[in-house]
C-alpha positions as protocol buffer text, in pm:
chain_id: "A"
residue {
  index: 1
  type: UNK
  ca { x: 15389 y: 11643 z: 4014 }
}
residue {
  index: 2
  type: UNK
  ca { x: 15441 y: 11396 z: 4282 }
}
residue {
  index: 3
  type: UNK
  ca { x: 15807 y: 11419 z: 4271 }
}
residue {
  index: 4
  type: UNK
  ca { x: 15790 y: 11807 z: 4293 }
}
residue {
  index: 5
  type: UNK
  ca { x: 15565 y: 11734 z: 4677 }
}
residue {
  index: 6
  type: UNK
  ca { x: 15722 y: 11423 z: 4732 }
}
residue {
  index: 7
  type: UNK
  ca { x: 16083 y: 11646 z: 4762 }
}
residue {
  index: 8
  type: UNK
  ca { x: 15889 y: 11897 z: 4965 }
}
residue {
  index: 9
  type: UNK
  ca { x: 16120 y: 11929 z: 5367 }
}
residue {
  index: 10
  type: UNK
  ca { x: 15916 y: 11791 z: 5660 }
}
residue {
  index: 11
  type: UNK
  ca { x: 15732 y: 11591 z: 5510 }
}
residue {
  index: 12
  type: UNK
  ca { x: 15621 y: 11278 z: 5748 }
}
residue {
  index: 13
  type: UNK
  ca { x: 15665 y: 10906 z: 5635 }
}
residue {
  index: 14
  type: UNK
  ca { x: 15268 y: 10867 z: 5619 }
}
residue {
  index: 15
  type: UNK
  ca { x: 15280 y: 11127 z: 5347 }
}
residue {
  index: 16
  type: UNK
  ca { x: 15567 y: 11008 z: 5169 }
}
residue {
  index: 17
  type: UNK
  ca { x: 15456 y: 10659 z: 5184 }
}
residue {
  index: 18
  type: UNK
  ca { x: 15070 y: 10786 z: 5036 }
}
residue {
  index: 19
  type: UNK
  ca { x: 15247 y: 10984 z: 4796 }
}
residue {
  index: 20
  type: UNK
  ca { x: 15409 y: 10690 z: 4646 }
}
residue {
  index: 21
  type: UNK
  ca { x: 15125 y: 10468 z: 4684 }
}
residue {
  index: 22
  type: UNK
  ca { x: 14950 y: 10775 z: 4473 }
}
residue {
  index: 23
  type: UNK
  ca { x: 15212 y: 10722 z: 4211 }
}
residue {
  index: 24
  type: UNK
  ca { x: 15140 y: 10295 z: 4190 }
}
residue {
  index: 25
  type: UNK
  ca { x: 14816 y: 10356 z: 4108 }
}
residue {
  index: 26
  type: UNK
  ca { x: 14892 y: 10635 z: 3796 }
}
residue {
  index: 27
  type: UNK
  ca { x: 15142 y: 10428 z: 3688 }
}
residue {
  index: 28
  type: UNK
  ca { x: 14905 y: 10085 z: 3685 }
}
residue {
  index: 29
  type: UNK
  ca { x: 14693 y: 10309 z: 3536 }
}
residue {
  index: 30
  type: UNK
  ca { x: 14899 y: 10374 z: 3259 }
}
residue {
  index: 31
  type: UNK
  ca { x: 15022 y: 10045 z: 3199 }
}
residue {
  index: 32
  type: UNK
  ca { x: 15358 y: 10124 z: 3324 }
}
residue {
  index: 33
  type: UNK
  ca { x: 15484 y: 9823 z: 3471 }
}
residue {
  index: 34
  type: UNK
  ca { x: 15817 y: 9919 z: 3500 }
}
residue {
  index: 35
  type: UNK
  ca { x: 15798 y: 10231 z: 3659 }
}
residue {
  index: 36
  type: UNK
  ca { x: 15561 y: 10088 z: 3885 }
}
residue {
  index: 37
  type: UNK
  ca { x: 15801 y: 9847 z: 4015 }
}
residue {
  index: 38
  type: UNK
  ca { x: 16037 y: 10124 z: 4117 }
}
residue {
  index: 39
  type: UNK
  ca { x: 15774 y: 10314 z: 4291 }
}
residue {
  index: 40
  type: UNK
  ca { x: 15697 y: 10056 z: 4490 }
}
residue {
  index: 41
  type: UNK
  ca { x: 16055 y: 9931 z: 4563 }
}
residue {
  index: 42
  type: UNK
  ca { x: 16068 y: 10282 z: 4699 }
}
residue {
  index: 43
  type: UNK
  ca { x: 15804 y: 10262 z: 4908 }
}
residue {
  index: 44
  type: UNK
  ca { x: 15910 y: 9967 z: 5020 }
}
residue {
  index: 45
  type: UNK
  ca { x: 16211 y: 10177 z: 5188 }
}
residue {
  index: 46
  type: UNK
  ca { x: 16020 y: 10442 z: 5312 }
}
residue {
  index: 47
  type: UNK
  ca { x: 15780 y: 10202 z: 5522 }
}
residue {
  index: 48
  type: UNK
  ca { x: 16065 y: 10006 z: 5690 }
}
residue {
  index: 49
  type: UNK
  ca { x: 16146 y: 10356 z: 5861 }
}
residue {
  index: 50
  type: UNK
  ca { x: 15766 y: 10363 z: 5971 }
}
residue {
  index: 51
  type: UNK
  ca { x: 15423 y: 10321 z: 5876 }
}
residue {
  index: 52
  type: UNK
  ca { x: 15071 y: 10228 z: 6012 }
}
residue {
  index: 53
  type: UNK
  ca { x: 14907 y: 9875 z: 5962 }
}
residue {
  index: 54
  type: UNK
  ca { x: 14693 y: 10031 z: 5705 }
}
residue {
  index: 55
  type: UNK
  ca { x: 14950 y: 10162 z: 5472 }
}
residue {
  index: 56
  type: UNK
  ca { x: 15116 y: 9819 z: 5524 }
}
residue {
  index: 57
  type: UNK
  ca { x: 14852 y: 9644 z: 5393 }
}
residue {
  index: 58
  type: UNK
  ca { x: 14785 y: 9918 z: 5096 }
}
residue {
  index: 59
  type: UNK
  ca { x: 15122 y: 9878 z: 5010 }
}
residue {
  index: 60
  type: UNK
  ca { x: 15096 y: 9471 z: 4995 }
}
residue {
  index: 61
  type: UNK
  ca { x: 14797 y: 9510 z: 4820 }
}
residue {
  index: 62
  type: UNK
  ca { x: 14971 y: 9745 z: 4539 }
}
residue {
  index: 63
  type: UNK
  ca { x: 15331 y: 9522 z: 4527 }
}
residue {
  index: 64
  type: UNK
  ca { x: 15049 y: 9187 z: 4456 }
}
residue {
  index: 65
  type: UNK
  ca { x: 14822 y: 9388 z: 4198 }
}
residue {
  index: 66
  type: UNK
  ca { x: 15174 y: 9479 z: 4030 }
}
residue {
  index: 67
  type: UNK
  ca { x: 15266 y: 9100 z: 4060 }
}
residue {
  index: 68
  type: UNK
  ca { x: 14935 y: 9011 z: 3914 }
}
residue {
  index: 69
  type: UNK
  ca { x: 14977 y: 9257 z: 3599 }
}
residue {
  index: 70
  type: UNK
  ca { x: 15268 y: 9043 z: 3508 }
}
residue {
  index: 71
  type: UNK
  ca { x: 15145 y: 8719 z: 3560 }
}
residue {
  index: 72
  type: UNK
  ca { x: 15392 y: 8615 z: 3893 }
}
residue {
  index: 73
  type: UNK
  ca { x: 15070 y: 8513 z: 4043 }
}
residue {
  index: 74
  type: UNK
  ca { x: 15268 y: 8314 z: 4317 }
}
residue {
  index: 75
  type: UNK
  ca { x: 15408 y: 8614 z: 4549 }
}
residue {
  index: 76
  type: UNK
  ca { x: 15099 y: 8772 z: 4429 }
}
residue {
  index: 77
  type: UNK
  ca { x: 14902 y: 8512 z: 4655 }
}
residue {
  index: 78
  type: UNK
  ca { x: 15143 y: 8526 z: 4933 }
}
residue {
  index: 79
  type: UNK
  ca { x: 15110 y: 8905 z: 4992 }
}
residue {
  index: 80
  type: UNK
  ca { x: 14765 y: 8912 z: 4980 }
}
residue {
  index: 81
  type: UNK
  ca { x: 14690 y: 8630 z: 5238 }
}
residue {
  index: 82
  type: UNK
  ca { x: 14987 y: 8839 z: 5415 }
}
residue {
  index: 83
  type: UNK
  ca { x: 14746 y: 9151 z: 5397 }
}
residue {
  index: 84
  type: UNK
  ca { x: 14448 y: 8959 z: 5548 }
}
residue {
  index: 85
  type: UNK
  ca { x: 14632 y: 8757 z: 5829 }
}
């Protein structure tokens, strides 16, 4: 379903950006590891085009709780003291 909005014309980067942030989270909640790891590679794109502070930080906060899942604790650490500073 997020694909079908996420395609929708006129759309603004905030959206696009929450939209795939949306995605992270049903896909941690799954337990899909993978396919959050795309997700967020993609959002990745879409925020060097634009984006608030605050989606910045969500989005560091969703690439470190993907690192966590899989144990890379390291850039895990690094992204969240990058959120806080």
């Amino acid at each position: 379903a997020y694909e079908i909005v996420l395609a929708l014309p006129k759309l603004s980067v905030g959206k696009k950006l929450d939209g795939h942030l949306e995605m992270a989270r049903v896909c941690s909640f799954w337990g899909d590891w993978r396919q959050m790891k795309d997700v967020l590679e993609k959002a990745q794109k879409i925020i060097a085009s634009g984006g608030d502070w605050d989606r910045r930080n969500r989005l560091k906060a969703y690439q470190s709780l993907s690192n966590i899942l899989v144990r890379e604790f390291e850039p895990a650490s690094k992204l969240l003291l990058g959120g806080i500073a």
